[in-house]
C-alpha positions in Angstrom: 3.2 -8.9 -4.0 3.1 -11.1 -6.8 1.5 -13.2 -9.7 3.6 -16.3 -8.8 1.6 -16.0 -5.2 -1.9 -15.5 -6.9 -1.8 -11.7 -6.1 -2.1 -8.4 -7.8 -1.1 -4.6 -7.1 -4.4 -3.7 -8.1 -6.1 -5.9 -5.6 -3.7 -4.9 -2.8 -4.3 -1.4 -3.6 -7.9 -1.8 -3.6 -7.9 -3.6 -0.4 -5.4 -1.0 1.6 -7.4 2.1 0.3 -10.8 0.8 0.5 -11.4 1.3 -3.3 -13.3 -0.1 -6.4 -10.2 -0.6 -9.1 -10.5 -3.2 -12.0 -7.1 -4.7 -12.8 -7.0 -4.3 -16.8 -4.3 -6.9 -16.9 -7.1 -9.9 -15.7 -10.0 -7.8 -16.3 -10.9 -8.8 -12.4 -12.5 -5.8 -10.7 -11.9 -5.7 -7.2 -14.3 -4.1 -4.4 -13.3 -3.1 -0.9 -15.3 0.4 -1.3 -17.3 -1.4 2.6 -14.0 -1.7 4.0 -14.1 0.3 7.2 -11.6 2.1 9.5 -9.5 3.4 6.9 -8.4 7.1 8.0 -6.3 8.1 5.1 -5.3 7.5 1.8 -2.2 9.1 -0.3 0.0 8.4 -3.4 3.7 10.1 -2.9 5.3 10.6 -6.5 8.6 11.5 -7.5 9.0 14.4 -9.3 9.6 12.5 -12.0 6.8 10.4 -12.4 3.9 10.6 -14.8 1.0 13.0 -12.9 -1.3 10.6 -13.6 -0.2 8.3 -11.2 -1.8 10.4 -8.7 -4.9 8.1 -9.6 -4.5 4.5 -7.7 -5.7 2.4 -10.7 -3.8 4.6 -13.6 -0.5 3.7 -11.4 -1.0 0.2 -10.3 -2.7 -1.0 -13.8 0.5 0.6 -15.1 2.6 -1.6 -13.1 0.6 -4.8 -13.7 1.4 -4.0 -17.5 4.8 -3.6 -17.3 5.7 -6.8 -16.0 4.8 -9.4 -18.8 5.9 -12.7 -16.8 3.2 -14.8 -15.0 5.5 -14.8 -12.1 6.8 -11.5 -11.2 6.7 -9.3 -8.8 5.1 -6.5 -8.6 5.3 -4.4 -5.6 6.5 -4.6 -2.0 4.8 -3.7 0.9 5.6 -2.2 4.1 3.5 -2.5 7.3 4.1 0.1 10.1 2.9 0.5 13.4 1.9 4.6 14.1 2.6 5.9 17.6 -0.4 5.8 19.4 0.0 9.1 21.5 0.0 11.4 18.4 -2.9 13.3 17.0 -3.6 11.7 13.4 -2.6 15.3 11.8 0.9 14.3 13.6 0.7 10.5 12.7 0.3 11.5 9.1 2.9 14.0 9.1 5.3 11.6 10.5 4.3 9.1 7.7 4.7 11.4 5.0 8.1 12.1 6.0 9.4 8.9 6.7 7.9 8.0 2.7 9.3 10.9 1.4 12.5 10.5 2.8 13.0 6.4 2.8 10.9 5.1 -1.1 10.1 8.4 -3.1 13.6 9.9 -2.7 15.0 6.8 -3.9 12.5 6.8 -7.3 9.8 4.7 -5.4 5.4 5.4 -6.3 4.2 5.3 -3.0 0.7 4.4 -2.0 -0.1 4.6 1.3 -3.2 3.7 3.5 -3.8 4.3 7.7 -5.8 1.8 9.2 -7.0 2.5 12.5 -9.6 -0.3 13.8 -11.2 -0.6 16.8 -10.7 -3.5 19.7 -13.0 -6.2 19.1 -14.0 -9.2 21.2 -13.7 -12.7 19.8 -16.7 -12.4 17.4 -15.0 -9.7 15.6 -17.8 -7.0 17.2 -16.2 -3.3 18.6 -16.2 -3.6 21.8 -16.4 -0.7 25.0 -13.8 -0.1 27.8 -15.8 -2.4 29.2 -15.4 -5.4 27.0 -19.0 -4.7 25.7 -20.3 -5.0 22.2 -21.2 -1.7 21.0 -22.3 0.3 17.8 -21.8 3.4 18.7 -18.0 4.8 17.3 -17.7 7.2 19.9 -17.7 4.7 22.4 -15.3 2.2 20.9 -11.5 1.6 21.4 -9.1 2.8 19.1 -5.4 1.8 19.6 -3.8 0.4 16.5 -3.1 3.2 14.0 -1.2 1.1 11.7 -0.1 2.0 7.6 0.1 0.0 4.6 2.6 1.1 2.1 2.5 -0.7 -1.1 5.5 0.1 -3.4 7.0 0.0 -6.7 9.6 -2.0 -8.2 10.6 -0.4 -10.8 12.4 3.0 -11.2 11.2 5.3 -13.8 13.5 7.1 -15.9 13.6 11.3 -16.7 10.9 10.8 -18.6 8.5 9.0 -16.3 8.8 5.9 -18.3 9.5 2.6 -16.5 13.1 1.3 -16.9 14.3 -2.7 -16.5 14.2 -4.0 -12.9 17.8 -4.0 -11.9 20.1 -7.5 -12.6 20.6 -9.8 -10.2 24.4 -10.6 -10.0 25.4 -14.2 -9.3 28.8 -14.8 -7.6 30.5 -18.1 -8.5 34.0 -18.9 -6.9 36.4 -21.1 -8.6 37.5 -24.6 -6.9 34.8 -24.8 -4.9 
């Protein structure tokens, strides 16, 4: 996620939790707070990181001020598809684990959203085991628990302060 492409972490993280954050870098506010199907919402810290980061916008507006260049990058997301058989209690433990274990215990903010929306027809309505259009939730299909994981870029030192993105290295080989 970034400027050069028009985007901001705010906005992603508005979108992917469903929220109302204002990004204080543009002043833009952004509104996804009718955004439906969303079954849960979580930020994963490491124990290092400022508590406040708990709250979506104090983390992500934290990260849009950080980076001062129009162009640069400001998360990475990661898109994964949730077994289908599990309970949601198990789909989110699985989730937190693999979170735990794979961004935050390499010094990663982790904000992370399941999406679970219903099968549709090609109008975009839910739709019944019978291909119907229908209102009714308890009748509609549910079969793509999915999570959003939007990530930080930079690590954060003891303190909880945000330390340089790490140097990229170019190799050049002689006589070539």
């Amino acid at each position: 996620i970034s400027r050069s492409a028009g985007r901001s972490a705010v906005a992603a993280a508005a979108y992917r939790s469903g929220d109302i954050l204002t990004n204080e870098w543009d002043g833009i506010t952004h509104d996804y707070s009718k955004k439906h199907w969303i079954e849960h919402t979580e930020i994963l810290l490491p124990s290092n990181a400022p508590k406040e980061f708990k709250d979506r916008s104090t983390l992500w507006n934290a990260v849009e001020t950080a980076e001062k260049s129009s162009n640069a990058q400001l998360a990475r997301e990661v898109e994964i598809a949730l077994p289908i058989e599990l309970s949601p209690q198990e789909r989110l433990r699985l989730l937190r684990d693999y979170v735990l274990e794979n961004f935050v215990s390499k010094g990663m903010c982790a904000d992370f959203a399941v999406h679970n929306p219903p099968l549709t027809d090609a109008k975009g309505r839910p739709i019944d085991i019978n291909g119907t259009p229908i209102n009714d939730i308890s009748q509609m299909i549910f079969q793509n628990p999915h999570a959003h994981i939007l990530l930080t870029m930079r690590p954060l030192d003891r303190e909880g302060n945000w330390e340089p993105k790490s140097n990229t290295v170019y190799l050049c080989k002689r006589g070539r």
